[in-house]
N, C-alpha and C positions, 0 to 999 in steps of 0.2 A: 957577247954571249952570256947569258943570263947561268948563273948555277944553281938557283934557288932550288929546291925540292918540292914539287906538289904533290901535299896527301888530300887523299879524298876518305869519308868516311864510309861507312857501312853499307850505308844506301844509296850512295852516293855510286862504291865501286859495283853493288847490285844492280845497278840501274846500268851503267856504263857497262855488265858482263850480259845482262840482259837474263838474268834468274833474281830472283825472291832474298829479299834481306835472311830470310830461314836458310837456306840453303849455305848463302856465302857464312854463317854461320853453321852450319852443321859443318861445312867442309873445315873451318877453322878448328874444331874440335877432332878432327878425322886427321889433320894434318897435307891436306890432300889439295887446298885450296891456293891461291896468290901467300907471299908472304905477307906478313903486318907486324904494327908496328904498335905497342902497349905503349899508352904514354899516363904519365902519373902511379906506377907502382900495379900492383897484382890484378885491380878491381880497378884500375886505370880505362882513358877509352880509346879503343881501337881506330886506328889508320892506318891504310895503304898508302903505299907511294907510288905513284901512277906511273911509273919506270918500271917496277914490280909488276903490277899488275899486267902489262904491255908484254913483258918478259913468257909470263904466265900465258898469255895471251899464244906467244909467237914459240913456245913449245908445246903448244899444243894444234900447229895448226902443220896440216898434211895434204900432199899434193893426189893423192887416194888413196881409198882404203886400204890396198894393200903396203902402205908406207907405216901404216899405224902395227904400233904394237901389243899385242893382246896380253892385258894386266888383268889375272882372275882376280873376283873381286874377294874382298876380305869377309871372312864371316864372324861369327861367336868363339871367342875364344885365339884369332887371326890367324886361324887355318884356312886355306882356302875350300 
């Protein structure tokens, strides 16, 4: 059994969530998105780990509507 860690990059996990490199980016800044993973310091470049991502994946998925739970959304200032 292999333990190796596979990351994937930006477009990589956009392509694989099935939304827009912007978006997996906006959500990174919103805090709202998969976790990742800075490598090389502040301005370093971004990677998921495809464990993560899956994770991300598999709490957000619901057996119907009424299993979901209603998160109003943030506004100006994170009032709702």
């Amino acid at each position: 059994m292999s333990t190796e860690t596979i990351t994937l990059t930006g477009p990589e996990t956009a392509k694989l969530l099935k939304v827009r490199n912007q978006t997996l980016r906006a959500w990174r800044t919103k805090g709202c998105g998969p976790a990742y993973v800075r490598l090389g310091g502040p301005r370093g470049r971004v990677r998921y780990v495809l464990q993560d991502v899956q994770a991300f994946l598999a709490a957000r998925t619901h057996a119907s509507t009424s299993s979901e739970t209603a998160v109003p959304p943030k506004t100006e200032g994170g009032r709702p």
